[in-house]
C-alpha positions as CSV (number, residue, x, y, z in Angstrom):
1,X,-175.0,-59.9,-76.9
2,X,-172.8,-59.3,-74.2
3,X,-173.5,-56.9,-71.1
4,X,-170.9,-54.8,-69.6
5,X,-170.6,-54.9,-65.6
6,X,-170.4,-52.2,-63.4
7,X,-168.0,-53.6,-61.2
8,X,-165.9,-51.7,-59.7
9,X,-162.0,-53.1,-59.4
10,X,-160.0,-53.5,-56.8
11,X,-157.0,-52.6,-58.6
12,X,-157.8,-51.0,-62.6
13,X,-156.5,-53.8,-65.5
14,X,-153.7,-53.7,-67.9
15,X,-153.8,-54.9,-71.1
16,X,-152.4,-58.5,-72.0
17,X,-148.5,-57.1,-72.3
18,X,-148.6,-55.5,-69.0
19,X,-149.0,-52.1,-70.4
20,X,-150.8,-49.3,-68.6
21,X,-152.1,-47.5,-71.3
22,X,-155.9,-48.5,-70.2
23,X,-156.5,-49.3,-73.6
24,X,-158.4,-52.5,-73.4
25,X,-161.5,-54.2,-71.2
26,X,-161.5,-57.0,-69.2
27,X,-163.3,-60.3,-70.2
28,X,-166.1,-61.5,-68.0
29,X,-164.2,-63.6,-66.4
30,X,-161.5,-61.3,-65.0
31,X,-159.1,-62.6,-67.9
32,X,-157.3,-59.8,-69.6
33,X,-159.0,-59.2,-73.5
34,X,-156.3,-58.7,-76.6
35,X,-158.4,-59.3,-79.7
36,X,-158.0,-55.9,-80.9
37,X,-156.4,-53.9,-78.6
38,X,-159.6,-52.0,-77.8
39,X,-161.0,-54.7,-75.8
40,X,-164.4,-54.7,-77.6
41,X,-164.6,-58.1,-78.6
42,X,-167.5,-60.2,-77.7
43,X,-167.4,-61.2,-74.3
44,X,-166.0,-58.0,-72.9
45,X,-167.2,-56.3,-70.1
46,X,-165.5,-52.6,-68.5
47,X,-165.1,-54.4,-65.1
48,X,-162.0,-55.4,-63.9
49,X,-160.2,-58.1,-61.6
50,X,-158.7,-57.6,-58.8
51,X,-155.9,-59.2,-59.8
52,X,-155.5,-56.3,-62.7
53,X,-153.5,-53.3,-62.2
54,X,-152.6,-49.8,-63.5
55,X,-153.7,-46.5,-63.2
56,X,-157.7,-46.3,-64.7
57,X,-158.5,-45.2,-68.1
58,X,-159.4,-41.6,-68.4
59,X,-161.1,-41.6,-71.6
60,X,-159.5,-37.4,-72.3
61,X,-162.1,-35.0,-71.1
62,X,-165.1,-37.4,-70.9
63,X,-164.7,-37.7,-67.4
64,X,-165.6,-42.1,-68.2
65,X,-163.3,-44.2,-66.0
66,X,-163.9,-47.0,-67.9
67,X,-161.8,-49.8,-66.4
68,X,-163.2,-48.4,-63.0
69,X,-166.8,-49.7,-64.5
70,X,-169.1,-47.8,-67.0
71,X,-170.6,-44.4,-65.8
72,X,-174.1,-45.2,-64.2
73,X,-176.4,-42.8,-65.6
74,X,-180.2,-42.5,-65.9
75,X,-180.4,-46.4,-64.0
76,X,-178.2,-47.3,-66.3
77,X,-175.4,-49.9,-64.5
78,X,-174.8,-52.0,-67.6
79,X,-175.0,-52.1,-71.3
80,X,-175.2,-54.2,-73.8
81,X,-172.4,-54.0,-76.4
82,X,-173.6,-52.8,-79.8
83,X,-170.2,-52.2,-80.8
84,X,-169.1,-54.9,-83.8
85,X,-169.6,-53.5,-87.4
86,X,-173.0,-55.1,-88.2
87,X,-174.8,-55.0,-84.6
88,X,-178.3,-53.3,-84.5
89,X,-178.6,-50.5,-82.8
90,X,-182.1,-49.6,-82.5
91,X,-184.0,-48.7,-80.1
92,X,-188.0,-49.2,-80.2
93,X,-189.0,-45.7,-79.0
94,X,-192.2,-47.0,-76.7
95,X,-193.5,-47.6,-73.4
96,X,-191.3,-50.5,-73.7
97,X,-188.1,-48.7,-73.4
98,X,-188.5,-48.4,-70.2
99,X,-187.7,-52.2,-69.7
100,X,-185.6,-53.4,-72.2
101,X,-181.9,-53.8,-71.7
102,X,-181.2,-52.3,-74.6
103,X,-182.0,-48.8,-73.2
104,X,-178.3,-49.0,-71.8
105,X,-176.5,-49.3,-75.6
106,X,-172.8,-49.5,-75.5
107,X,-171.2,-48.2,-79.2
108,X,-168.0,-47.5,-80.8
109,X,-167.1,-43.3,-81.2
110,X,-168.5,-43.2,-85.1
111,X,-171.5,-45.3,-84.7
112,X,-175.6,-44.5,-85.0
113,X,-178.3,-45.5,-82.5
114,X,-181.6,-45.2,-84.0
115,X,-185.0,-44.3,-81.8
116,X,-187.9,-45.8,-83.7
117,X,-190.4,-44.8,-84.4
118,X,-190.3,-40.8,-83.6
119,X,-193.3,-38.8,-82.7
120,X,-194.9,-36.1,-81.6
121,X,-196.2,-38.1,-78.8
122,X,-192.9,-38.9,-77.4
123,X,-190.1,-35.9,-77.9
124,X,-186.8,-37.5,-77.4
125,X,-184.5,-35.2,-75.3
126,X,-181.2,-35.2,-73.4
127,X,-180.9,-36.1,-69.9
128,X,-177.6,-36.0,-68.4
129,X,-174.0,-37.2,-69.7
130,X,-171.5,-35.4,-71.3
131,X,-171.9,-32.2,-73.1
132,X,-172.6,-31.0,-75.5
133,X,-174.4,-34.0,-76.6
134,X,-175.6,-35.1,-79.9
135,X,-179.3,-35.9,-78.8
136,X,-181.5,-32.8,-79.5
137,X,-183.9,-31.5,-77.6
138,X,-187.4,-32.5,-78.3
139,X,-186.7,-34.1,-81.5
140,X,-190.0,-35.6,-83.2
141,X,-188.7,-36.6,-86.5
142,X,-185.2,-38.7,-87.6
143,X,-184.6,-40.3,-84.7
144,X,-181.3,-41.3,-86.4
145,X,-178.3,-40.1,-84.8
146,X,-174.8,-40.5,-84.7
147,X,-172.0,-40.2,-82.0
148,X,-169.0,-39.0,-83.0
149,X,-167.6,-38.8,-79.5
150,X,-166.2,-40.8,-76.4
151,X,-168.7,-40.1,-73.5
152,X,-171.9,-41.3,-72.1
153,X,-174.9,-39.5,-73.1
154,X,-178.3,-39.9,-71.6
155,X,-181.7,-39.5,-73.0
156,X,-185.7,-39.7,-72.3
157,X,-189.2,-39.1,-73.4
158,X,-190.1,-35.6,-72.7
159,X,-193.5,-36.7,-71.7
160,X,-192.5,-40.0,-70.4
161,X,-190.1,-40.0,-67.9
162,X,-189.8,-43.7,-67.5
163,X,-188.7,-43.6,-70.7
164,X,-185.0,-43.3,-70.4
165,X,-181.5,-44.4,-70.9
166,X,-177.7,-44.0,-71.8
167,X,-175.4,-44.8,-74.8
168,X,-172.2,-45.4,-73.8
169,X,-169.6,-44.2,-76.5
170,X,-166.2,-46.0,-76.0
171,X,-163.2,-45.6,-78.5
């Protein structure tokens, strides 16, 4: 699985024509990513070379610079990509959260994260992101959710505040 950086560029990318449309991510290794257009082929990362440049990519009203580097929120600096069709994208909803990369869970707009398993003992909640946000509040059942929306939404344990994290939505 590959992480996404929080680098932050020099100058923000282009995409592999020269177009400033900030529709793609740069590879790892500062080379410019055309699989699909989107960037989000494995290998990507949202940092950029300082050899890239163009204005950043305001994902609409998100406020997510993504070509500037991924929003840090809740610790989160990078996340691994969970974006291809058949990637899992569950989370084990523990004490172990707390230190497992996968805490910081990049998706495509569309996608479902799952938190399992959900209990009473630890009531998932929203903390910080963009709003309004999918995650409800003090949710002890499901634990299956889906984000239909470009942003970065954080979460935690209501009881647990070390258990925390972000899923980074990118189109």
């Amino acid at each position: 699985m590959a992480a996404c950086s929080s680098n932050s560029p020099a100058t923000p990318p282009t995409d592999a024509g020269g177009a400033t449309d900030g529709s793609n991510t740069s590879a790892t290794d500062g080379a410019t990513s055309a699989a699909d257009g989107a960037g989000r082929d494995a290998g990507t990362d949202t940092g950029a070379s300082a050899s890239d440049s163009g204005p950043p990519d305001a994902r609409a009203d998100t406020g997510l610079l993504l070509d500037a580097g991924p929003p840090v929120l809740n610790a989160c600096t990078t996340y691994v990509d969970a974006t291809a069709a058949g990637a899992d994208r569950t989370l084990v909803w523990g004490f172990g959260i707390a230190a497992d990369p996968r805490r910081c869970l990049m998706i495509a707009a569309g996608q479902t994260v799952t938190w399992s398993p959900m209990s009473a003992g630890h009531p998932l909640s929203p903390k910080g992101g963009t709003t309004p946000t999918p995650i409800p509040t003090n949710a002890t059942t499901g634990g299956v959710i889906t984000f239909p929306d470009v942003g970065s939404y954080g979460y935690v344990c209501d009881f647990h505040p070390s258990m925390t994290g972000a899923i980074l939505v990118v189109p």
